[in-house]
C-alpha positions as CSV (number, residue, x, y, z in Angstrom):
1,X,-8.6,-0.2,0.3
2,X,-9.4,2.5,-2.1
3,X,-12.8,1.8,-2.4
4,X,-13.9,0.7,1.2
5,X,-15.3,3.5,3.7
6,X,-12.7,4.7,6.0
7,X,-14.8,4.3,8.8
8,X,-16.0,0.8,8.4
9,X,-14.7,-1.9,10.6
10,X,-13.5,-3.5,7.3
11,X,-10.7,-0.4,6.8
12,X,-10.3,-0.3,10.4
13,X,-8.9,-4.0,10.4
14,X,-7.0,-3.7,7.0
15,X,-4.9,-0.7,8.2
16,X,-4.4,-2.4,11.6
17,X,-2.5,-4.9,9.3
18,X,-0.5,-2.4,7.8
19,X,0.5,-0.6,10.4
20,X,1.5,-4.1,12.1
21,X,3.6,-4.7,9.1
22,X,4.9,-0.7,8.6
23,X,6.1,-1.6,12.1
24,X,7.6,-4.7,11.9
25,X,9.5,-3.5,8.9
26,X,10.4,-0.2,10.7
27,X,12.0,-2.8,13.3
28,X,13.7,-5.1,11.1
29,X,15.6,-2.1,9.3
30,X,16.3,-0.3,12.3
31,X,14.6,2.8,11.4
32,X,13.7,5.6,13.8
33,X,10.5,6.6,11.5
34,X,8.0,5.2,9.4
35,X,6.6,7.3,6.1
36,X,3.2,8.0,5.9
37,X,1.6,7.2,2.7
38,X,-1.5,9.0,3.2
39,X,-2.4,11.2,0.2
40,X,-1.5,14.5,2.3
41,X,1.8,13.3,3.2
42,X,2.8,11.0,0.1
43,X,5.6,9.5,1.5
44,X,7.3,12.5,2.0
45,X,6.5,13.3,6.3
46,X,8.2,10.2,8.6
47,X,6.6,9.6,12.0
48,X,7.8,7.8,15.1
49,X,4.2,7.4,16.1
50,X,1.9,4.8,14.0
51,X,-1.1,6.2,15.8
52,X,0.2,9.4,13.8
53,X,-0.3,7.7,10.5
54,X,-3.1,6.0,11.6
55,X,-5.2,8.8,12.2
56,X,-3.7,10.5,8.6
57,X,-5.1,7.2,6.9
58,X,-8.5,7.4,8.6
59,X,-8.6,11.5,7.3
60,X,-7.1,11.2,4.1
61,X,-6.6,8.0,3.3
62,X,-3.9,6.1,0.8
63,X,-1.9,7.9,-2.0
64,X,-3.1,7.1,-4.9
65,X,-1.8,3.5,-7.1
66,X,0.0,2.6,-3.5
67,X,-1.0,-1.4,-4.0
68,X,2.7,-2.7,-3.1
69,X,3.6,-1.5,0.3
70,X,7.2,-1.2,-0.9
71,X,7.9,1.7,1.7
72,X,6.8,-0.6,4.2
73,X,8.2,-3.7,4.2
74,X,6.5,-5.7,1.3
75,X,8.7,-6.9,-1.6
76,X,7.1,-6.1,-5.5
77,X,8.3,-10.0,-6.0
78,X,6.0,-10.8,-3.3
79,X,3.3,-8.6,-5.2
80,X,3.9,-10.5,-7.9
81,X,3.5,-13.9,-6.7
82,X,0.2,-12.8,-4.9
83,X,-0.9,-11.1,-8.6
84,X,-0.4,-14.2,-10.7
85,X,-2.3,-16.0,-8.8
86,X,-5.2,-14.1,-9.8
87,X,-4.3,-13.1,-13.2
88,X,-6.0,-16.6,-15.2
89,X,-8.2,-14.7,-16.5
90,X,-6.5,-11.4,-17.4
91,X,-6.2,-12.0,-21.5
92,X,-7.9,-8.6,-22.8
93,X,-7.0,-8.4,-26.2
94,X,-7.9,-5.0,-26.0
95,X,-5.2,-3.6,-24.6
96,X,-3.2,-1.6,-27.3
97,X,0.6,-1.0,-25.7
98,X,1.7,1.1,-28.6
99,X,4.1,-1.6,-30.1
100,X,3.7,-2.2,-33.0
101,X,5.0,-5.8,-33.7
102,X,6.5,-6.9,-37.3
């Protein structure tokens, strides 16, 4: 979502589906506000009102590295699951962690 236009039908429908799921999660826990993970708020302002968030998405749009909606309802073991699927290809020997191993 990072890299679509914030006023293309593509971003329009995408955050429709989070906000749909912000909700539903909102519901299922009970909770009187959802956070808004727009890069002015960054999780730190709540809002009763989606359309709130909505229009702060549209503006601003997502804080930064926010790919697991854990704030929202999705699970990182869900993230994962939907990650290794795409991962096949993912060996880069390039990658230097700083380990050095023995």
């Amino acid at each position: 979502m990072y890299k679509i236009d914030r006023n293309s039908e593509e971003y329009l429908t995408k955050l429709s589906k989070f906000i749909r799921v912000a909700e539903d999660d909102q519901e299922k826990k009970g909770k009187l506000r959802i956070s808004c993970p727009c890069k002015d708020c960054n999780h730190i302002q709540f809002y009763t009102d989606s359309n709130v968030i909505k229009g702060h998405m549209i503006s601003a749009g997502f804080t930064e590295r926010y790919t697991c909606w854990s704030w929202h309802g999705e699970l990182l073991q869900e993230r994962d699951t939907v990650d290794s699927d795409h991962s096949e290809d993912d060996d880069d020997d390039s990658y230097d962690s700083g380990v050095e191993i023995v």
